[in-house]
C-alpha positions in Angstrom: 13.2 3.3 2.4 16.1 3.8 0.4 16.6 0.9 -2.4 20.0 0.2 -1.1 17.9 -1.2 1.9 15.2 -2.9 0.4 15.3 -6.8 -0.2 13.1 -8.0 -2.7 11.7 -6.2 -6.0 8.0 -5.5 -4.5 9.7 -3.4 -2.2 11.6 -1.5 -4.6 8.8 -1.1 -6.8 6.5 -0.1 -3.6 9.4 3.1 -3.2 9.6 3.3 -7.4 6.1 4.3 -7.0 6.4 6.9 -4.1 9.3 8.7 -5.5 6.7 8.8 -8.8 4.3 10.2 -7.2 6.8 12.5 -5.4 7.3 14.2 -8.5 3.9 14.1 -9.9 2.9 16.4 -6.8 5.9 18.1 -7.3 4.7 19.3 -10.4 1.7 20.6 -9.8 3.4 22.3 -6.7 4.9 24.4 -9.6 8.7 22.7 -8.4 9.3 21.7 -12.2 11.7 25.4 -11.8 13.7 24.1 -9.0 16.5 22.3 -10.4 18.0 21.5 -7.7 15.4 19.4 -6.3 14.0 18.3 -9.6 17.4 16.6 -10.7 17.6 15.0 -7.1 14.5 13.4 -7.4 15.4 12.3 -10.9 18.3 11.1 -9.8 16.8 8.8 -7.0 14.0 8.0 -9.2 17.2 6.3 -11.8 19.0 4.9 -9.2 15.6 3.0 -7.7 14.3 1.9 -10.9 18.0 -0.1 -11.7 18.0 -1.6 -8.7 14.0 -2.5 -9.1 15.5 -4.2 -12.2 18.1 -5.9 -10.9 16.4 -7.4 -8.0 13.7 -8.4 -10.5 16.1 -10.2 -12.8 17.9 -11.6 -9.7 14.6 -13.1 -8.1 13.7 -14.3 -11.7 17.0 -16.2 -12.1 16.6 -17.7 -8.7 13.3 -18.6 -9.4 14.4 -20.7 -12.5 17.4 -22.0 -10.5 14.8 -23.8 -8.2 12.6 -24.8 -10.5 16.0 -26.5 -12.2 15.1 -25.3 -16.0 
């Protein structure tokens, strides 16, 4: 699931934690050399965890909006 397409911030945190275990096994593959991949997978790992964020502060803010404080 890409985070584009996720709608709440357990989802996003559900692929945060995939992608960080993607490159957990990565490196023990020995992939740390591969650039290429490496910095893709950094990449989406950067873009997931600002949009975990922002969904996160955006359910938060809702959150308080209903609860009128």
């Amino acid at each position: 699931m890409h985070p584009a397409r996720a709608t709440d911030a357990p989802e996003i945190a559900w692929r945060l934690r995939v992608l960080y275990a993607e490159r957990a096994l990565a490196e023990r593959a020995g992939l740390i050399g591969n650039r290429t991949y490496m910095d893709d997978l950094e990449h989406e790992i950067s873009g997931c965890r600002d949009a975990y964020v922002g969904a996160a502060v955006t359910e938060i803010a809702v959150l308080r909006g209903v609860l009128g404080a």
